[in-house]
N, C-alpha and C positions, 0 to 999 in steps of 0.2 A: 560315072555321071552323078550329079549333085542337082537336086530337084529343091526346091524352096516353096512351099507355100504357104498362107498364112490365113488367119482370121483375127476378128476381132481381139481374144486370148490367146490364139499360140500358133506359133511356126513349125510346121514340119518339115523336114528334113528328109527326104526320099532317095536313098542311096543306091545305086546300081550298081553291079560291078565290083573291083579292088577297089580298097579303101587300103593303100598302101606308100611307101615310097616315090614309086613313079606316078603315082597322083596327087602329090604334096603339094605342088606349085597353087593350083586353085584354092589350099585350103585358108588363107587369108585372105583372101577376098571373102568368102563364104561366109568366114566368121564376123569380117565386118560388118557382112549384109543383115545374119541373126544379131547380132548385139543390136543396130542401129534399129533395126525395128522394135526392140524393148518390149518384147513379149512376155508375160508373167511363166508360160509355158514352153517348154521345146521339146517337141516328138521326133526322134529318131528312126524312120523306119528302115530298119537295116532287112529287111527280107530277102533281097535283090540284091546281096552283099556275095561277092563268091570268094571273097579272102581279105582279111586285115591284120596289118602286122603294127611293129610298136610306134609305126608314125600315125598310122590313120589310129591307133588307138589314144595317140598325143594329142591328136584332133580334136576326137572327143571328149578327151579331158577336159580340154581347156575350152570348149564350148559349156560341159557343164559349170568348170569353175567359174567362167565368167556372168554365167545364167545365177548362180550360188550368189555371186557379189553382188546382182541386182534383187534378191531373196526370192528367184525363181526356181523350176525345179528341169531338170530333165530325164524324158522318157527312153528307154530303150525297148522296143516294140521288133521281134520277131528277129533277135538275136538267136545263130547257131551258139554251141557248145563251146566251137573251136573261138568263137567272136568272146564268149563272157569267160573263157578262160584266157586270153589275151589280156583281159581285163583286170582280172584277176591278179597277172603275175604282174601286173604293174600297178596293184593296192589300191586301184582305184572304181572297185565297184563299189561301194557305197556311194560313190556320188552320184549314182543312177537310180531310177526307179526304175523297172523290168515289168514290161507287160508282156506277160507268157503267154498269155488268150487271145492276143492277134495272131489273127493268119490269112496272110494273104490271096486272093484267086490267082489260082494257075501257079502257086510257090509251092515247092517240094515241102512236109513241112518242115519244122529246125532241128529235130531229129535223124534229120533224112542228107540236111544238104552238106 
């Protein structure tokens, strides 16, 4: 599940669940919905994330990239190990900011999950 909120500066992104292959289908929609709100900011919060493989991590690519094209930034807030090594192997963490100092109520924390 894909949560969307926003404010005046930025969209967040509240992810539950896999972020994988058999939840690709909603992933254009979603991105249309962030791009078209033209947010300077996009937070990611993956807390509630319990597996991503290299589609959901395509995902996020290309929401950063295209946040990148409009000169905005994206956060990745309460990423596991296994989530920023995913990332990793696909050379694309630099296009992230990582906020390690979130943590969720009621989330194991990212060392744990």
């Amino acid at each position: 599940m894909i949560e969307i909120a926003m404010s005046p500066t930025t969209v967040t992104l509240t992810i539950a669940g896999d972020l994988d292959l058999v939840e690709r289908d909603q992933f254009p929609e979603v991105a249309a919905r962030v791009s078209g709100l033209r947010r300077q900011l996009l937070v990611v919060d993956m807390c509630r994330v319990t597996f991503m493989d290299s589609t959901g991590a395509a995902f996020l690519i290309s929401l950063a990239d295209a946040g990148r094209r409009r000169g905005g930034a994206t956060v990745l807030r309460g990423c596991s190990e296994r989530e920023l090594f995913v990332l990793e192997v696909c050379g694309a963490l630099e296009l992230f900011r990582l906020d390690t100092e979130h943590a969720c109520p009621g989330v194991p924390s990212v060392g744990t999950r």
